[in-house]
C-alpha angles and dihedrals in degrees: 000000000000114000119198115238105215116196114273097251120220107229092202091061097056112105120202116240116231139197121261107273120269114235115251116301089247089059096061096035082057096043088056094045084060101047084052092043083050078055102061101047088052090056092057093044089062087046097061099045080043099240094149096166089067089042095058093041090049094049082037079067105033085062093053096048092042108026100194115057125210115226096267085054110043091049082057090053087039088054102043106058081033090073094028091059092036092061100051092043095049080054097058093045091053088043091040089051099050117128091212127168101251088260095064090030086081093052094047080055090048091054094036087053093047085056097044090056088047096051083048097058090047100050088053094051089061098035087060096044082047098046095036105040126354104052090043090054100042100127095180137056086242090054109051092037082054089051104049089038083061089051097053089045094054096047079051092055087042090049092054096072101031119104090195096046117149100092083062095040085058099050088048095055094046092062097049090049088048087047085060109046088060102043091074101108089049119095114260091246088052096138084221092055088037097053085041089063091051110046088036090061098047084056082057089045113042101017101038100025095229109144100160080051097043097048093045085056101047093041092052092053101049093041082054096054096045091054092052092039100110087064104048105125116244094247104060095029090109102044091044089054098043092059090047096062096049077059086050097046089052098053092047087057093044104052092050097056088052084058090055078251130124133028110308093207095057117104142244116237122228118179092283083087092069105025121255115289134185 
């Protein structure tokens, strides 16, 4: 058999192949800051031709690639799922209050079904970027009080259409409660605290069915805020105002239906009704 001889090979004179160099370390740290910052501007694009779908799937992005958001951001992240979750639960109240003949009862269940899997989907979206990411980065009082208020909020939406619901009543109290131990050191017209009070106390009202609770809630807060009215700061003075007189507006419902007074069917307003604000 013939066997094949190969050169004897010189190890000391091998030389180890490498990649291409990266560029520095700055230059890709600032490469990324722009595409974020390509991001953004998209986001508010989409705002403004309110396509609030690609908004939330573009800040959805921007929070796994940066982790922590600055204010401006996390009230785009805040509005956009905001819009996405409050059309789709505007569309099951108006289905689940159809007065349908029992043939088209059980396509009206078919389409409130197909919403309630898509809210679903949505509200677990947030409440993992929430868990995983935005509340265990919260550097600052405003933002962690913001996040968990979020939380509490998206338990709420997912409460609403659940017929076993008190695993997900509890997780939603847990957060507002949580919201509100940590919202202490803020002054009593914050917007976020504020906006905290209120949709807290609509948890309490619609999902709980707590009115007493609700409206303790709801009145403390106000009173608070009027007190402290003569040192709320120019820049937040209409978005202060605006959520205290959805408190007030609330109160005003609940107490007369306490009073056997007012339209049963009406319902109470939480900040979804003007948007989340800072």
């Amino acid at each position: 058999m013939h066997v094949l001889k190969e050169a004897p090979v010189d190890c000391t004179q091998l030389k180890l192949q490498t990649p291409a160099s990266l560029p520095p370390a700055s230059t890709r740290l600032a490469a990324m800051e722009d595409d974020l910052t390509l991001l953004v501007a998209k986001a508010r694009v989409a705002e403004q031709a309110e396509r609030y779908d690609d908004m939330a799937d573009i800040m959805k992005t921007v929070t796994e690639k940066k982790l922590s958001l600055v204010d401006d951001e996390r009230n785009l992240l805040s509005v956009a799922y905001k819009n996405v979750v409050g059309a789709r639960r505007s569309s099951w109240r108006v289905v689940s209050n159809l007065s349908l003949t029992e043939e088209k009862k059980n396509i009206a269940k078919e389409y409130q079904e197909k919403i309630e899997n898509e809210l679903e989907k949505i509200c677990n979206e947030v409440l993992k970027l929430l868990d995983d990411i935005l509340i265990k980065n919260a550097t600052d009082t405003q933002s962690k009080v913001f996040y968990l208020k979020m939380k509490g909020d998206y338990y709420r939406y997912l409460a609403e259409m659940q017929k076993n619901k008190e695993d997900t009543m509890n997780c939603s109290e847990e957060a507002y409660k949580a919201a509100f131990e940590s919202c202490n050191d803020m002054a009593p017209t914050h917007p976020i605290r504020l906006g905290l009070a209120l949709n807290f106390s609509v948890f309490y009202y619609e999902i709980c069915g707590k009115t007493q609770k609700a409206c303790k809630l709801a009145k403390e807060a106000f009173d608070e805020a009027i007190a402290a009215l003569d040192k709320l700061p120019e820049d937040t003075y209409k978005d202060s105002t605006l959520i205290m007189q959805l408190l007030r507006d609330n109160l005003t419902l609940w107490t007369s239906e306490g009073q056997g007074e007012g339209d049963d069917t009406e319902e109470a307003r939480d900040q979804g009704d003007k948007g989340d604000q800072e």
